[in-house]
C-alpha positions as CSV (number, residue, x, y, z in Angstrom):
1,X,52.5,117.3,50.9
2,X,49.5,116.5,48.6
3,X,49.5,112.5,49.3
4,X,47.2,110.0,50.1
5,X,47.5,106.5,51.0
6,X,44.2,104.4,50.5
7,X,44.1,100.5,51.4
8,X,40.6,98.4,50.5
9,X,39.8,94.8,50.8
10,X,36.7,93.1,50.1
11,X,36.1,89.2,49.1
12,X,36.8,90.2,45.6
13,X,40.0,92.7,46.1
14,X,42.8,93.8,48.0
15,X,44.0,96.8,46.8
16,X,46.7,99.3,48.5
17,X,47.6,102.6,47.1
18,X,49.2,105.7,47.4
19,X,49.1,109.1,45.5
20,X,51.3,112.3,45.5
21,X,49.7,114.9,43.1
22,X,53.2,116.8,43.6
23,X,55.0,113.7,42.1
24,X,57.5,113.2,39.2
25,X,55.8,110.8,37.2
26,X,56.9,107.7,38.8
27,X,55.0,104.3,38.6
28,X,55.2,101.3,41.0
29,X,53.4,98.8,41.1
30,X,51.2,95.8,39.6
31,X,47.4,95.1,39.0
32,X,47.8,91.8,37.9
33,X,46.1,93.3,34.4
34,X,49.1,94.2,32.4
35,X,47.4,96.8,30.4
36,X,45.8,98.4,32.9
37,X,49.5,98.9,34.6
38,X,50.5,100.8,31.3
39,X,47.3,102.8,31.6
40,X,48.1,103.8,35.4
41,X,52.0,104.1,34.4
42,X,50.9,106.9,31.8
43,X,48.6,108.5,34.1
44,X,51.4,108.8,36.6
45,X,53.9,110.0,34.1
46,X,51.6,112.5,32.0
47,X,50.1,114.0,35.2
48,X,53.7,114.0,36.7
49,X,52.3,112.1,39.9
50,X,53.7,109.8,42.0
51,X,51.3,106.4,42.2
52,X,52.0,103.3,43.9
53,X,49.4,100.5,43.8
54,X,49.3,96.6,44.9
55,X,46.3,94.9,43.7
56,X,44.8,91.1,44.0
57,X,41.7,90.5,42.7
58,X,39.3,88.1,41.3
59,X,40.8,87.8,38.0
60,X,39.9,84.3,37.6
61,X,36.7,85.8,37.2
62,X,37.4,88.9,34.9
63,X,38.9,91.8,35.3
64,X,35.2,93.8,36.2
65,X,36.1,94.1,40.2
66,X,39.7,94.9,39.9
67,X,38.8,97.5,37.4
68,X,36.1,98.9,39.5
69,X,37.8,98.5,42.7
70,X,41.3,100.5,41.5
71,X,38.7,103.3,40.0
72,X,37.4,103.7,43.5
73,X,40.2,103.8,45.3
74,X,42.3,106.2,42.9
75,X,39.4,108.2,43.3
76,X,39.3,108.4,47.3
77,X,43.1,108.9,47.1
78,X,42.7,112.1,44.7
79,X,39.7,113.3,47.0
80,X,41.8,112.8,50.2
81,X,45.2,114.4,48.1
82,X,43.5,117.4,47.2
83,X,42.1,118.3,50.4
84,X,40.4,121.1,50.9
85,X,41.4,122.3,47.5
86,X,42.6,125.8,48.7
87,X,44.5,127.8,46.4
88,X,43.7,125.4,43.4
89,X,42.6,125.7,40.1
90,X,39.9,123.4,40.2
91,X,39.2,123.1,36.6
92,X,40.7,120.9,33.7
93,X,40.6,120.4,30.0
94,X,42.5,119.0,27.6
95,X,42.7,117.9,23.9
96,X,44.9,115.5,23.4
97,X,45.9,113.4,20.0
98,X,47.4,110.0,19.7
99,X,48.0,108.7,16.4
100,X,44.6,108.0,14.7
101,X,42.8,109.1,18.4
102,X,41.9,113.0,19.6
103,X,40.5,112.7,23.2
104,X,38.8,115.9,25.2
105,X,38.9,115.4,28.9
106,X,37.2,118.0,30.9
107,X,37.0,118.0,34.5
108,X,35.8,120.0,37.7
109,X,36.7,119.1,41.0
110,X,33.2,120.6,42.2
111,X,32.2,118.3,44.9
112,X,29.8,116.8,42.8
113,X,30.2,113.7,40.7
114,X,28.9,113.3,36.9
115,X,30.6,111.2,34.3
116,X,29.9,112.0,31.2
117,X,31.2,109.7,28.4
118,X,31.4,109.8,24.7
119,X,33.5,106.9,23.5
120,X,33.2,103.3,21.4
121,X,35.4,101.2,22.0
122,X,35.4,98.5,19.1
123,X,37.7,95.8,20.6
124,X,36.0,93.2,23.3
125,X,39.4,93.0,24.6
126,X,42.5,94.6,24.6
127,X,45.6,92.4,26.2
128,X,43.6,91.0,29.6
129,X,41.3,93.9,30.2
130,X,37.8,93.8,29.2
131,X,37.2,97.4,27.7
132,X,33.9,97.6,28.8
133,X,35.6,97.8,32.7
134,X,37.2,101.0,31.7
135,X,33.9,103.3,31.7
136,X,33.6,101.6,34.9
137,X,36.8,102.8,35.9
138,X,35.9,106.6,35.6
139,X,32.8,106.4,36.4
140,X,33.6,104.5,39.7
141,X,36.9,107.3,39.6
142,X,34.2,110.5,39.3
143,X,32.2,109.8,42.3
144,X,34.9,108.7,44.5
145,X,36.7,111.7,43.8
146,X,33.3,113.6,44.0
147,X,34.4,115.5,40.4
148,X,33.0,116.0,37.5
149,X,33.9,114.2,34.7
150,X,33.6,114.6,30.9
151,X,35.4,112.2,28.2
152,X,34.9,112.7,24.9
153,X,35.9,110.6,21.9
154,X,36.5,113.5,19.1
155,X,38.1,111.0,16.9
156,X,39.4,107.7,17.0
157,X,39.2,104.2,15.6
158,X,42.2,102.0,17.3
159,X,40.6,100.8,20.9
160,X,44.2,100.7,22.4
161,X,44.8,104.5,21.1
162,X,41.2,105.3,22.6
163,X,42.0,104.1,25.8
164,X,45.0,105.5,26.2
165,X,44.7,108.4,25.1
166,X,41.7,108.8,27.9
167,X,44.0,108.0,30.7
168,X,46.8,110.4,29.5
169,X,44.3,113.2,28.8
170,X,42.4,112.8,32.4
171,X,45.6,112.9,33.9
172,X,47.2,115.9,32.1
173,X,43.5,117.9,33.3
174,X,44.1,116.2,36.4
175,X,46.9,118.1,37.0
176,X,45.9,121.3,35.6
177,X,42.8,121.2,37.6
178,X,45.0,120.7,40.9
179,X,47.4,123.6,39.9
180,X,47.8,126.1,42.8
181,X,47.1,129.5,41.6
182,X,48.8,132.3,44.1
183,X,45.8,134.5,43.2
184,X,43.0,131.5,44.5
185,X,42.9,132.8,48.8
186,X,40.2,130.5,49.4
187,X,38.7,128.1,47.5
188,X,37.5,129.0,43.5
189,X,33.8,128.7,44.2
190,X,31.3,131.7,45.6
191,X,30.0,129.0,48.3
192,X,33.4,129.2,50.2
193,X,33.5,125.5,49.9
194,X,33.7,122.8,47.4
């Protein structure tokens, strides 16, 4: 079983969680952010993983640490889920469109964390969260997971489309990145390692 069960607290979160990369698509769960729960409810169900979450956090703040804080720990819980990453694909890419919005999402599960990120997102707001968390979000994703990441806006106007469309296409590369391959031994990487 590729799961991971991740709890964090610090004085601004408490956040428990818990991944299977070999899930159906199933969703529990709240952040106390409701669109940030449809973003992690169509990263679940795109990437057909299972992911559980429980969050409180310092919303009477913003929504900055809880942002943050879920990025990280969805991040350690992918690391810790994939292992050593034997017999897996390793890369991912996807171009996906939503409505007015077409979203590349590249990713490598190399070891080595980069974000790279192409997007403007218009909107100050959109519902509670403060879309200036969510580069925040995969950026603080990328290096917990230790991949690297590349989102790129190819077109797009709506903010809500935008976002979405990022956490659908980073978790449909997601998957395709931790695809076993009966033809992978080891791991895909001339070090032996990644």
């Amino acid at each position: 079983m590729r799961t991971a069960s991740i709890t964090r607290n610090t004085k601004e979160t408490q956040i428990t969680l818990s991944l299977n990369l070999d899930g159906t698509g199933r969703f529990q769960g709240a952040t106390g952010i409701g669109f940030l729960d449809h973003m992690l409810n169509s990263f679940a169900r795109h990437g057909l993983f299972d992911l559980e979450i429980q969050v409180t956090g310092d919303l009477q703040v913003d929504t900055h640490h809880t942002v943050e804080d879920i990025g990280i720990v969805l991040g350690q819980a992918i690391l810790e889920a994939a292992g050593d990453k034997k017999g897996m694909i390793r890369y991912g890419t996807v171009i996906l469109p939503m409505d007015d919005t077409l979203m590349l999402v590249s990713l490598d599960l190399s070891g080595r964390p980069y974000l790279v990120w192409q997007a403007v997102l218009e909107a100050e707001r959109v519902g509670e969260l403060e879309t200036e968390t969510v580069r925040e979000f995969f950026y603080a994703l990328s290096y917990s997971a230790a991949m690297n990441l590349h989102i790129n806006t190819l077109e797009g106007r709506n903010t809500h489309h935008i976002i979405e469309a990022m956490f659908k296409a980073f978790a449909k590369a997601l998957d395709a990145a931790t695809t076993p391959d009966p033809r992978i031994a080891d791991v895909l990487s001339t070090k032996g390692r990644l």
